[in-house]
C-alpha positions as a Markdown table, in Angstrom:
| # | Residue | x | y | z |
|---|---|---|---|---|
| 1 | Unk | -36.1 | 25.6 | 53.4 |
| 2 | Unk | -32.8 | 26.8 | 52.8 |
| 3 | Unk | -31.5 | 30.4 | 51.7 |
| 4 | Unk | -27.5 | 31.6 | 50.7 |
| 5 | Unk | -25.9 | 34.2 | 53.0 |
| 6 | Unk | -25.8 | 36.7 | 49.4 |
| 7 | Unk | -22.3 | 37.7 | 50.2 |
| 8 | Unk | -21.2 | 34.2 | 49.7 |
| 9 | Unk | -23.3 | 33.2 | 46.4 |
| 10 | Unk | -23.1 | 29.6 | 45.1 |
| 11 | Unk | -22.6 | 29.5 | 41.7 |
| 12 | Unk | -26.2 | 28.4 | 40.7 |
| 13 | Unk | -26.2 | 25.1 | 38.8 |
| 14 | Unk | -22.5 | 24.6 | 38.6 |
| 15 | Unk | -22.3 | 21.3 | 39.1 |
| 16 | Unk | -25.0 | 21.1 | 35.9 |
| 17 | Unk | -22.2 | 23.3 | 34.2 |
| 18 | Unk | -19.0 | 21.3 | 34.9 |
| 19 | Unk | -18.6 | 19.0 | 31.7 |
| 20 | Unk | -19.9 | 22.4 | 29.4 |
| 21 | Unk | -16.6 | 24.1 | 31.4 |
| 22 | Unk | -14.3 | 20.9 | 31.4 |
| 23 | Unk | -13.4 | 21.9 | 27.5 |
| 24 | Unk | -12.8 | 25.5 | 29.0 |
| 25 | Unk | -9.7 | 23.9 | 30.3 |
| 26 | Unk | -7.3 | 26.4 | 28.0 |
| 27 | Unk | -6.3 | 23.4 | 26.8 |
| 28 | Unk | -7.0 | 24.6 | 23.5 |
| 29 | Unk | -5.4 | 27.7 | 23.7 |
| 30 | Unk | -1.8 | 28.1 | 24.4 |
| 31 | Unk | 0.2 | 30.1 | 26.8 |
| 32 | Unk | 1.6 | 33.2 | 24.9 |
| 33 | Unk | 4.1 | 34.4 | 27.0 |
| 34 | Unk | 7.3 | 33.8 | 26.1 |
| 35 | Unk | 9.1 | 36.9 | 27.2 |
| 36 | Unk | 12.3 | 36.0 | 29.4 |
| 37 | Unk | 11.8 | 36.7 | 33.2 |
| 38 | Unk | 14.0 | 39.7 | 34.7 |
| 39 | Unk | 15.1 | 38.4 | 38.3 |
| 40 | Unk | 16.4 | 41.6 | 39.1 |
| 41 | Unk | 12.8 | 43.9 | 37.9 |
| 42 | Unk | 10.8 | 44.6 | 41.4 |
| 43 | Unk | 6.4 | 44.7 | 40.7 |
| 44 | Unk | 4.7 | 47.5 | 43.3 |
| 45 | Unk | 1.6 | 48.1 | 43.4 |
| 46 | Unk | -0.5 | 51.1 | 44.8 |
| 47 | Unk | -4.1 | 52.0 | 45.6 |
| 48 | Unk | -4.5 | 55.2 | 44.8 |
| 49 | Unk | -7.2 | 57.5 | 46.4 |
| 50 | Unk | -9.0 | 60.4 | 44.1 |
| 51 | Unk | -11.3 | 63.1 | 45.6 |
| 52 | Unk | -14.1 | 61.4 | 45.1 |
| 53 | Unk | -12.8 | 58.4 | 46.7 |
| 54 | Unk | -12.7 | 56.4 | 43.5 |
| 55 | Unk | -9.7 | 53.9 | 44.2 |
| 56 | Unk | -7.8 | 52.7 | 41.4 |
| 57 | Unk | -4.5 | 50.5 | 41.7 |
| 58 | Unk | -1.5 | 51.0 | 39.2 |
| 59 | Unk | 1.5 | 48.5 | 39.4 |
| 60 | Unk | 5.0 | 49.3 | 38.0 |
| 61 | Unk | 8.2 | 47.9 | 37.2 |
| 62 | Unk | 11.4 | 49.0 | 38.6 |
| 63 | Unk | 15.1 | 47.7 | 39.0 |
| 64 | Unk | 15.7 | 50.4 | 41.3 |
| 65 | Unk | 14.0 | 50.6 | 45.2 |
| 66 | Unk | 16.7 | 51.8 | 47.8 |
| 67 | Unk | 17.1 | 55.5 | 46.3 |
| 68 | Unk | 14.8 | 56.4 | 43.6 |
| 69 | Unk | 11.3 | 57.7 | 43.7 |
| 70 | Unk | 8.1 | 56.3 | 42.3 |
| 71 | Unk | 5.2 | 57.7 | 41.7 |
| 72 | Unk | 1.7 | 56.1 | 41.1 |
| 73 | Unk | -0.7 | 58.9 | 40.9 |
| 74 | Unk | -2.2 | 58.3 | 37.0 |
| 75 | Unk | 1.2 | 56.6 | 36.5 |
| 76 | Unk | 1.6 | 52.5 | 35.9 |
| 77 | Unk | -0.3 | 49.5 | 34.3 |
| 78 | Unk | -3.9 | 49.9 | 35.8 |
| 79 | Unk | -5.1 | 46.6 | 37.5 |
| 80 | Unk | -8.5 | 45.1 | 37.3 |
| 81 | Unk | -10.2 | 44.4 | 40.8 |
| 82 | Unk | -12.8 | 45.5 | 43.0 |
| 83 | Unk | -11.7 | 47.5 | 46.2 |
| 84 | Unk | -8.5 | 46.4 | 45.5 |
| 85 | Unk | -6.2 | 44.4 | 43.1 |
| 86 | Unk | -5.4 | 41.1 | 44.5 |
| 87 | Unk | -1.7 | 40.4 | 43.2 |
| 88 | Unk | 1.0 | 37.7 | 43.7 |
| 89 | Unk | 3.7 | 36.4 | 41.4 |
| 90 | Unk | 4.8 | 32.6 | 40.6 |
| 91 | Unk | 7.6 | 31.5 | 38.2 |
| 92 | Unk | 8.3 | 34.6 | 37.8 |
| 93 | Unk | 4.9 | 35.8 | 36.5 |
| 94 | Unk | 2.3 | 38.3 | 37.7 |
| 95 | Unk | -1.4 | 37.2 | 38.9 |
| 96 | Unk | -4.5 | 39.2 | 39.5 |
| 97 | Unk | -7.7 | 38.3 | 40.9 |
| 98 | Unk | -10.4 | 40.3 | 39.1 |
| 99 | Unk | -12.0 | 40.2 | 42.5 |
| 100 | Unk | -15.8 | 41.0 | 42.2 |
| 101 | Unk | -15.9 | 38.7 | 38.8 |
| 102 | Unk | -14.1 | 35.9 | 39.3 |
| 103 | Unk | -11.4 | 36.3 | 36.7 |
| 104 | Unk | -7.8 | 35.7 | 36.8 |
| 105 | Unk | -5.4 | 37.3 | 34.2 |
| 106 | Unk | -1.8 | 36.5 | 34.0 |
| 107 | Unk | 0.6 | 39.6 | 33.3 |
| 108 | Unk | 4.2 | 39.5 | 31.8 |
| 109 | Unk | 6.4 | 42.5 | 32.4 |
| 110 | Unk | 6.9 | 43.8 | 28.5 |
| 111 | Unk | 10.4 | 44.7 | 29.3 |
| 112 | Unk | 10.2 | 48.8 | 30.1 |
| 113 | Unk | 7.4 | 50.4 | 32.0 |
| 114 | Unk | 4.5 | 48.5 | 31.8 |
| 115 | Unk | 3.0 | 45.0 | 31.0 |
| 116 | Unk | 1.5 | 42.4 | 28.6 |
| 117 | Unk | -1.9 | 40.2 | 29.6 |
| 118 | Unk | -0.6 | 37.0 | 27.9 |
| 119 | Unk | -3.7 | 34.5 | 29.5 |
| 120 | Unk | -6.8 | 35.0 | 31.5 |
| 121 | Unk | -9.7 | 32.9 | 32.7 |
| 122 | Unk | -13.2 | 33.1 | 34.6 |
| 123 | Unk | -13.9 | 30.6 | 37.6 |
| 124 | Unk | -17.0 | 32.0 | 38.9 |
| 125 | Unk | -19.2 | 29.2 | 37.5 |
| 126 | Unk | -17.0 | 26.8 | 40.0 |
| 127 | Unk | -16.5 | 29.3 | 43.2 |
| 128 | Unk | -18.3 | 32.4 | 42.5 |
| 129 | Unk | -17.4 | 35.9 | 42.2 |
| 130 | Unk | -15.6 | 36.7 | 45.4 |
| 131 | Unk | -13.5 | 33.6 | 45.8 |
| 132 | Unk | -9.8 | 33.9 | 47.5 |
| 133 | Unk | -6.5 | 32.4 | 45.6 |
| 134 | Unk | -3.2 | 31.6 | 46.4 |
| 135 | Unk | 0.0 | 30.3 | 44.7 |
| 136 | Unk | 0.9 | 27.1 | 46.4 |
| 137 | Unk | 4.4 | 26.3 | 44.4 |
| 138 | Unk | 5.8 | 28.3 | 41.0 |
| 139 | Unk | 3.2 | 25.3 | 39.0 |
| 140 | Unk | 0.1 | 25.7 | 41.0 |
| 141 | Unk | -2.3 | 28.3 | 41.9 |
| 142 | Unk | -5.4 | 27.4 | 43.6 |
| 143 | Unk | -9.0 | 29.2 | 44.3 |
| 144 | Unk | -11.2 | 29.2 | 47.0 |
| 145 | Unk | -14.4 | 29.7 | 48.2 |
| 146 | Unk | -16.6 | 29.0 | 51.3 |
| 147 | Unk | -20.5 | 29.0 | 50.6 |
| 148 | Unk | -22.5 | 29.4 | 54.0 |
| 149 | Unk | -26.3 | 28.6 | 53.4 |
| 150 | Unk | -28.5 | 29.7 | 56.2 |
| 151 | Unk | -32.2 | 28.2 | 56.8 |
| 152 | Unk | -34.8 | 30.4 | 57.0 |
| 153 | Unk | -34.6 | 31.7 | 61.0 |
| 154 | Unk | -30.8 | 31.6 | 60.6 |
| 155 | Unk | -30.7 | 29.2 | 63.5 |
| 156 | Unk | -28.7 | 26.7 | 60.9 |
| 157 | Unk | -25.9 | 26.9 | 58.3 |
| 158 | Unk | -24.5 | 24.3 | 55.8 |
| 159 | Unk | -21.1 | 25.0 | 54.6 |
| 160 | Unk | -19.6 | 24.3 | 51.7 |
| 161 | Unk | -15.7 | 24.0 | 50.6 |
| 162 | Unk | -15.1 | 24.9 | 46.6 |
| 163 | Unk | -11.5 | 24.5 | 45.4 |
| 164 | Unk | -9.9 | 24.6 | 42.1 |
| 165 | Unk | -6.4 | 24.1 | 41.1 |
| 166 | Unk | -4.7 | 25.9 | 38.3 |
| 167 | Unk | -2.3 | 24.7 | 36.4 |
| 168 | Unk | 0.5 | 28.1 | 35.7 |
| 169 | Unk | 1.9 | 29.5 | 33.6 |
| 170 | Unk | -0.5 | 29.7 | 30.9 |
| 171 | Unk | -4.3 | 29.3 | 33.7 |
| 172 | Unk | -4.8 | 25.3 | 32.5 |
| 173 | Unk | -8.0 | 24.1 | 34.4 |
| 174 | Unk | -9.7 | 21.1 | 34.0 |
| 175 | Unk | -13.7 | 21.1 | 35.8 |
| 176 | Unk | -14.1 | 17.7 | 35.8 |
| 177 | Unk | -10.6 | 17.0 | 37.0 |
| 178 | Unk | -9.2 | 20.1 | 38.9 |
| 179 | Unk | -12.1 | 21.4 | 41.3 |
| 180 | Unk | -13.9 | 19.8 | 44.4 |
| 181 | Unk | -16.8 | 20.5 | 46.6 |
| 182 | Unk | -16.6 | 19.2 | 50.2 |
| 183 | Unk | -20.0 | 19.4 | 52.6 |
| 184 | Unk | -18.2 | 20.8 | 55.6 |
| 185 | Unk | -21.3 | 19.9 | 57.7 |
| 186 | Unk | -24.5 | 21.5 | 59.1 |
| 187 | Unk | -24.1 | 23.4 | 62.3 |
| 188 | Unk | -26.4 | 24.9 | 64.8 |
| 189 | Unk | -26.8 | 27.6 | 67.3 |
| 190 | Unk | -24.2 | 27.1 | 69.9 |
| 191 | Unk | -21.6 | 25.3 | 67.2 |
| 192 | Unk | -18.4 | 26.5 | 65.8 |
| 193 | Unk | -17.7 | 26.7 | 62.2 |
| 194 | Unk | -14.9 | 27.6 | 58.9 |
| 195 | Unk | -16.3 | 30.3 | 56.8 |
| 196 | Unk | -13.4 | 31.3 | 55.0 |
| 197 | Unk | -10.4 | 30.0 | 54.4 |
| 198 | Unk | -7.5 | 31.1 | 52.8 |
| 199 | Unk | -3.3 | 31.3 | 53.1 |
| 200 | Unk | -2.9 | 27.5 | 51.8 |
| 201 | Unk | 0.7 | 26.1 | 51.9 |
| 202 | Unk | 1.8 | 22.6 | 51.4 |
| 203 | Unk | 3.5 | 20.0 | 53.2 |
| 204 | Unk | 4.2 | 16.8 | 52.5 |
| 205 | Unk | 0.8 | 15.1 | 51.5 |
| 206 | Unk | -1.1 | 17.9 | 53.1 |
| 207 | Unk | -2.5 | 21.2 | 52.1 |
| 208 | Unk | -3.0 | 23.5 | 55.1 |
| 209 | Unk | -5.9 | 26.3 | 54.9 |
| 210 | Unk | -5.8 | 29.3 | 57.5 |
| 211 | Unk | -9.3 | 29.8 | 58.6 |
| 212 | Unk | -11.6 | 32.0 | 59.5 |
| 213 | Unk | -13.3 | 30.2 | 62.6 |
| 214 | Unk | -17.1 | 31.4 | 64.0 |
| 215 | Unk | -19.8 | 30.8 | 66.6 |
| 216 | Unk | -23.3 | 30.5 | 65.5 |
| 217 | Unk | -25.2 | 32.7 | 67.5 |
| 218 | Unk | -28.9 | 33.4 | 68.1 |
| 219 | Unk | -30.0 | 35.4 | 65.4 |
| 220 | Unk | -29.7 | 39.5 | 65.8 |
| 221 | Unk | -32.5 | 40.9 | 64.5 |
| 222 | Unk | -33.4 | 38.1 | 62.2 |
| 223 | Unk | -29.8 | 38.5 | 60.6 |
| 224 | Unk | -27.3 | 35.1 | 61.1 |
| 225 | Unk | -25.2 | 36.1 | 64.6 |
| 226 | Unk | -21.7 | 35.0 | 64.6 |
| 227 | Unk | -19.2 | 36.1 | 67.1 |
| 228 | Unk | -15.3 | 34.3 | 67.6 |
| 229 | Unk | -15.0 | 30.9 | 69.7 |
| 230 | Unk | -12.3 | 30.8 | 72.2 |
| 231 | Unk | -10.1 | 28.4 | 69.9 |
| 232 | Unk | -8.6 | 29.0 | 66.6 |
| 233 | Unk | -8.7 | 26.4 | 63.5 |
| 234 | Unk | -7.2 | 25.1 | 60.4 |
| 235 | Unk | -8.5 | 23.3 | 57.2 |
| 236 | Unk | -6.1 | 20.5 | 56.2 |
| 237 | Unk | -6.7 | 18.8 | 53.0 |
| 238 | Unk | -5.5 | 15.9 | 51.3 |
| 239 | Unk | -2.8 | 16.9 | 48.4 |
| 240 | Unk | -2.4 | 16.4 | 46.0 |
| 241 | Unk | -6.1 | 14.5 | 45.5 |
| 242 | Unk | -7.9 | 17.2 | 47.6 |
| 243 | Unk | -10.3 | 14.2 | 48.7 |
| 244 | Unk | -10.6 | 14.1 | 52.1 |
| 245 | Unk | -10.4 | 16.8 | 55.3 |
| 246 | Unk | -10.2 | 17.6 | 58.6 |
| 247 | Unk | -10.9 | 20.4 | 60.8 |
| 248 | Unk | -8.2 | 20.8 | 63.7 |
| 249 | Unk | -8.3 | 23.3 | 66.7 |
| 250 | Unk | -5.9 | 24.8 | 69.2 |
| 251 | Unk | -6.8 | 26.9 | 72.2 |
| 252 | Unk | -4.0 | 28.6 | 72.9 |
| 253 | Unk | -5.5 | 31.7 | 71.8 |
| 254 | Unk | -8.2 | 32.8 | 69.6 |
| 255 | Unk | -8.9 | 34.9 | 66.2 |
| 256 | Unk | -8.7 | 34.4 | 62.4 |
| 257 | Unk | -5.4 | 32.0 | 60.9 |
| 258 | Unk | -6.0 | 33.0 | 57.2 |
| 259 | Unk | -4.1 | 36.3 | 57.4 |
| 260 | Unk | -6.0 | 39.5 | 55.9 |
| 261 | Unk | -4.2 | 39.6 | 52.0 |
| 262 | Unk | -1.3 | 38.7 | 53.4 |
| 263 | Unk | 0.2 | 35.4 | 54.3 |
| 264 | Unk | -0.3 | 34.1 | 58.1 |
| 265 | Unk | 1.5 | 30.4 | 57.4 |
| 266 | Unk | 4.7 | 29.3 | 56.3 |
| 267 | Unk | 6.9 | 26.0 | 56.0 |
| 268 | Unk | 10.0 | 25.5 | 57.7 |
| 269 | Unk | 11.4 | 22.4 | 59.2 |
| 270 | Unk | 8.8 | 20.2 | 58.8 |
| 271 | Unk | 6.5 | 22.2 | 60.4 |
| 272 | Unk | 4.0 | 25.2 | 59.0 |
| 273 | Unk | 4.2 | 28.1 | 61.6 |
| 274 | Unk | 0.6 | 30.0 | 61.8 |
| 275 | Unk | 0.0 | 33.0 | 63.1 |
| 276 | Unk | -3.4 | 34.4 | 64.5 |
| 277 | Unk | -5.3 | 37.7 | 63.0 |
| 278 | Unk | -6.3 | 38.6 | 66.9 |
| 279 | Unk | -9.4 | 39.9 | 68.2 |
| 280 | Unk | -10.5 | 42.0 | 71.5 |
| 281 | Unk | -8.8 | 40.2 | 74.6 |
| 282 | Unk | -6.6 | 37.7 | 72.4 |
| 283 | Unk | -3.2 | 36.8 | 72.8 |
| 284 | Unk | -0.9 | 37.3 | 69.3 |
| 285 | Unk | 0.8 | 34.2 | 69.2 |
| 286 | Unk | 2.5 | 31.7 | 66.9 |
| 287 | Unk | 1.7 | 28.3 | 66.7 |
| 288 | Unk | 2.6 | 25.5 | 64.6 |
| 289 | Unk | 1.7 | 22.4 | 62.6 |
| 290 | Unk | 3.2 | 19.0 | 62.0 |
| 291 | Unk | 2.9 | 17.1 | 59.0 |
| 292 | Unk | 0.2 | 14.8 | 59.9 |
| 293 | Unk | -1.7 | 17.6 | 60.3 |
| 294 | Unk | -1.8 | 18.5 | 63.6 |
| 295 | Unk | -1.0 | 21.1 | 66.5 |
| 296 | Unk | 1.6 | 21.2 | 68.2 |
| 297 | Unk | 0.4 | 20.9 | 71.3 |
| 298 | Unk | 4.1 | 21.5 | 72.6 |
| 299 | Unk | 5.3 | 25.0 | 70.5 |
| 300 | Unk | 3.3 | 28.0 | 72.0 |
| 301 | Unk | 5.4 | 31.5 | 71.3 |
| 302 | Unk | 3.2 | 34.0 | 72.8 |
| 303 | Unk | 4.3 | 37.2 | 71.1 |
| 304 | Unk | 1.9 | 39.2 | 74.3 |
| 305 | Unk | 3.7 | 37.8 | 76.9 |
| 306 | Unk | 7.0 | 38.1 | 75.0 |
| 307 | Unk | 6.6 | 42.1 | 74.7 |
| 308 | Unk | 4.8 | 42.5 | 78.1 |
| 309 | Unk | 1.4 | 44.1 | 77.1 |
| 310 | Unk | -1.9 | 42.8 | 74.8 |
| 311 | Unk | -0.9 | 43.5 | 70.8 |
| 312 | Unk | -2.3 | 42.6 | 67.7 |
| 313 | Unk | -1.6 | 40.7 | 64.6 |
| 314 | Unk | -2.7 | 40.1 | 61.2 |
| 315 | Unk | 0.5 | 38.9 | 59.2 |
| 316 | Unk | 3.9 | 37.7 | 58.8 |
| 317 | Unk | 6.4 | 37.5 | 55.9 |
| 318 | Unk | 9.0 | 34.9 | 56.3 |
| 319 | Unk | 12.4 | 35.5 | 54.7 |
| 320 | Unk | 13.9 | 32.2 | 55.7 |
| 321 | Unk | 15.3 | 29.9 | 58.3 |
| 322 | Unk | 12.4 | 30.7 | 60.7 |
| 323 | Unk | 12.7 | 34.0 | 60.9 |
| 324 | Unk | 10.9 | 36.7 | 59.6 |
| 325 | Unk | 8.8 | 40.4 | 59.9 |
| 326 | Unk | 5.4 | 40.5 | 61.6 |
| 327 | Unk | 3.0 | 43.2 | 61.5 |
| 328 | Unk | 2.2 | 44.3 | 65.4 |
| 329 | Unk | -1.4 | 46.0 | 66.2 |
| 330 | Unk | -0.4 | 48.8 | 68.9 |
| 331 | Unk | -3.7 | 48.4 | 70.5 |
| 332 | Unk | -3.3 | 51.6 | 72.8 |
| 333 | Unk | -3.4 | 53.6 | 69.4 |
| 334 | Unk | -7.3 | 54.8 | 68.2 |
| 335 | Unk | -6.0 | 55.6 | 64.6 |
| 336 | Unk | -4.9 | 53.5 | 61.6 |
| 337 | Unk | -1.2 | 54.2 | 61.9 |
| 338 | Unk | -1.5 | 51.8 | 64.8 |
| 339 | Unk | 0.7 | 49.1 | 63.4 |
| 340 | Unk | 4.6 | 48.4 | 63.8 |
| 341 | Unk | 6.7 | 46.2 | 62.6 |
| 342 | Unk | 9.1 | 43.3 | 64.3 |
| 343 | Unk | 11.5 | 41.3 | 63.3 |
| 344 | Unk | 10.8 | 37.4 | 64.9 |
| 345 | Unk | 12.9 | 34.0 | 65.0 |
| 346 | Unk | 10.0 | 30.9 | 65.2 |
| 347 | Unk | 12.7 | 28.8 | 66.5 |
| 348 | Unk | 14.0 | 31.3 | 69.2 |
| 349 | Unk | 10.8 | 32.6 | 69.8 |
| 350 | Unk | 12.3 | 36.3 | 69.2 |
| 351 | Unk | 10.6 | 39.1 | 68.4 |
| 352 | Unk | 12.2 | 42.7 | 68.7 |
| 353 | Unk | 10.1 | 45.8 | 67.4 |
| 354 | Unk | 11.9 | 47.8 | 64.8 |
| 355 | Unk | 11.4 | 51.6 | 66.6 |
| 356 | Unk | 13.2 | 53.2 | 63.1 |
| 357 | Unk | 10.3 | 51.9 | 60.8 |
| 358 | Unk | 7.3 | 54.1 | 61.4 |
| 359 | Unk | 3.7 | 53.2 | 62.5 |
| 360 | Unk | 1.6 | 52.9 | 59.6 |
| 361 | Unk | -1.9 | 51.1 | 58.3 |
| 362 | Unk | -0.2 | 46.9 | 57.2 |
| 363 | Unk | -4.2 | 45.8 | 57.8 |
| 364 | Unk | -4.7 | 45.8 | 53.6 |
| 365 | Unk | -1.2 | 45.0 | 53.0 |
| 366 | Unk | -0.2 | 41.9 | 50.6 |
| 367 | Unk | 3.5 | 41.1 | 50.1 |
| 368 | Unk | 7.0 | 42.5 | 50.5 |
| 369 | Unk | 9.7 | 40.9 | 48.2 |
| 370 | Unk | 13.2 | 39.0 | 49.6 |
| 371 | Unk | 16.1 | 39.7 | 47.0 |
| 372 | Unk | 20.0 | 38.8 | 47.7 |
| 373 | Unk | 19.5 | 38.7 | 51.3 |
| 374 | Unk | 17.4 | 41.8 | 52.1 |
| 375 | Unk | 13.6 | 41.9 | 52.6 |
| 376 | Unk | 11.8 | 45.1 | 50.8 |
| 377 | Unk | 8.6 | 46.4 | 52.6 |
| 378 | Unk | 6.4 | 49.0 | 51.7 |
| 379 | Unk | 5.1 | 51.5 | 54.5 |
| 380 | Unk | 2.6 | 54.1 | 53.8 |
| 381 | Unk | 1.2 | 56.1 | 56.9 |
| 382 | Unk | -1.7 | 57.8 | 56.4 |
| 383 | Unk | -1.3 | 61.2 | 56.0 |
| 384 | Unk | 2.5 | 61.4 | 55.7 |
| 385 | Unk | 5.3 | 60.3 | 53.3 |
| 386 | Unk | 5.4 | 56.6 | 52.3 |
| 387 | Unk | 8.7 | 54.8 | 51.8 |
| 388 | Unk | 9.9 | 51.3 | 50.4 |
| 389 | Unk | 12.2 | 49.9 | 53.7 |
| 390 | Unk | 15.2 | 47.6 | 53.1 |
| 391 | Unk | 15.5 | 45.1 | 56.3 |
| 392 | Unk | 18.5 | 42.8 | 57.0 |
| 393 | Unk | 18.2 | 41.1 | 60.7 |
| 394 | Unk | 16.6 | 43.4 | 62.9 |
| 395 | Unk | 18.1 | 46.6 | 61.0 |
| 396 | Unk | 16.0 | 48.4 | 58.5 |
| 397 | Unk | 16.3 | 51.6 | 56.5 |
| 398 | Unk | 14.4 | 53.6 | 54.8 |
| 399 | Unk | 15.1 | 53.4 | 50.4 |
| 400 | Unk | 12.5 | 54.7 | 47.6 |
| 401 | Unk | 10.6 | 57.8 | 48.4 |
| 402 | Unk | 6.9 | 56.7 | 47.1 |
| 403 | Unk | 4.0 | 59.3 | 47.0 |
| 404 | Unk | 2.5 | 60.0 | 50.5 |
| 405 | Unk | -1.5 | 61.1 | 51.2 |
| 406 | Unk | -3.5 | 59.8 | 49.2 |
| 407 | Unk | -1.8 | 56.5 | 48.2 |
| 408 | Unk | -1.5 | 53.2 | 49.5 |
| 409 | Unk | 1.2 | 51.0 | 48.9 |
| 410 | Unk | -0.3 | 46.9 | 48.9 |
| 411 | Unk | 2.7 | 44.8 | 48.2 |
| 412 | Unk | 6.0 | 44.3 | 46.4 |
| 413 | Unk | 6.3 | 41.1 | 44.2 |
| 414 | Unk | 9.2 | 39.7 | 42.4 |
């Protein structure tokens, strides 16, 4: 007898449902955007606090992000999402995970202040209400879900991989056609096991899933026990057919490779570079991935042993040619402005803490935005005045003056 973890709900009956969905396609109901796309607009969006503790997020459009300032407080398009908004962009459109009901919408900026929802669809029948979703190229989006189902004394789970690909711009899905279920096996007290994934990117015939990687433990007061193995793991799938996978392993270090919101893996040079969310006692390090979809049991860059002392990680944002920002866990600091950011080289194996950019919260943080050679970062501390940082190289400084307290600044997009 067999019971679902109720944080990770399978969509009951929905493969009973697919061919009633497979004419839900949008197929039959064309993309209405047709608004030209403004390279030059920046999209920020902001979780803002109230006294109650009600969090609402407001994006807005601006040309203007080195020496203006922007307030969100009541102030922008409100976004749909429990928590928090999940956001990204792709062909120049906006995307936002309705996250708590499995809806997507698709947002066009209207060309002043605010914008226009020109397409939306719902995918919970297929991967639930809490799934994950990425953009994999400016065409493709895909969602995501792991379903863990635990027996009765929690001394066994079966997981299950969902995934759906959407067709953008306009959300064209197919059920029959466009989503896939994959029995990621049965495991048992003493195994390790995916139960999450998320961050894909694509290589070559390969799509590559960050993953969240656990330990089934004996059960802790009848709940399921799950702690962190001593290796970290990846999901690779076959693309563009999504038929087959494998589960791959390094143990160079240990902790989460899907990245937290943010994005933990990148492709350059025919490799995808991963970094590790780290844990208690874990080395941060980068590691990497060749296109048969394997470790590289040869690349190693150990960002602890490069600064001299135990740090954390959660993500990186690559700005080209293997180099990139990487959000850096003080671990000496028992606050949530703990977090510092660096400026690394993959190839060099680099990595130079940028002392100007103060410590803030990047645990929550989704996306900073590259634009004619500059990288654009958010930083909000908690507590203190937030600003939006230009970097070029390792030298950063500071540009719009956002509102500071109570908000929280969650990504850039463009």
């Amino acid at each position: 007898m067999f019971k679902i973890n109720t944080t990770k709900r399978l969509a009951i009956g929905a493969m009973a449902v697919l061919s009633t969905f497979a004419s839900c396609s949008k197929d039959d109901h064309p993309y209405e955007g047709d608004r030209p796309i403004d390279k030059d607009i920046f999209h920020v969006a902001a979780d803002v606090t109230d006294p109650d503790e009600n969090v609402s997020v407001f994006m807005q459009p601006t040309s203007n992000i080195t020496d203006t300032t922007l307030t969100f407080i009541n102030n922008g398009y409100e976004m749909d999402g429990e928590r928090s908004a999940r956001v990204l962009t792709a062909g120049g459109r906006i995307y936002n995970l309705n996250y708590g009901t499995g809806q997507i919408y698709e947002l066009e900026h209207n060309g002043t202040s605010s914008y226009n929802k020109v397409s939306e669809i719902d995918i919970s029948h297929l991967v639930g209400t809490h799934p994950r979703y990425a953009e994999v190229s400016d065409n493709m989006l895909l969602a995501h879900n792991v379903v863990e189902t635990f027996n009765e004394e929690n001394t066994e789970v079966t997981v299950t991989l969902q995934i759906v690909k959407i067709s953008i711009p306009g959300l064209n899905f197919n059920a029959t056609t466009d989503f896939v279920e994959h029995d990621l096996g049965t495991y048992k007290i003493g195994d390790a096991y995916i139960n999450r994934v998320d961050a894909p990117v694509i290589m070559g015939n390969k799509l590559f899933y960050g993953a969240q990687y656990r330990l089934l433990g004996q059960p802790n007061n009848g709940e399921p026990s799950t702690e962190r193995p001593s290796e970290m793991a990846t999901l690779v799938v076959d693309y563009p057919s999504l038929d087959g996978f494998k589960i791959v392993t390094s143990d160079v270090s240990r902790g989460d490779t899907y990245g937290f919101r943010g994005k933990s893996m990148y492709v350059h040079n025919n490799h995808v570079y991963q970094v590790n969310m780290t844990t208690e006692g874990s080395d941060a390090v980068v590691v990497r991935l060749n296109r048969e979809g394997e470790y590289d049991q040869d690349y190693v860059f150990n960002i602890a042993n490069q600064l001299g002392r135990t740090v954390g990680t959660v993500n990186w944002h690559h700005v080209g040619n293997g180099k990139g920002y990487l959000a850096i866990d003080d671990i000496s600091i028992d606050h949530n402005n703990s977090y510092d950011i660096a400026y690394i080289d993959v190839e060099k194996q680099d990595v130079e803490i940028l002392y100007d950019v103060p410590k803030s919260d990047m645990w929550f943080y989704q996306s900073g935005a590259v634009h004619e050679g500059k990288f654009y970062m958010a930083v909000s501390p908690i507590g203190s005045d937030a600003y939006i940082w230009e970097f070029k190289g390792n030298q950063a400084q500071k540009g719009a003056k956002l509102d500071g307290g109570n908000i929280y600044v969650q990504g850039i997009y463009k």
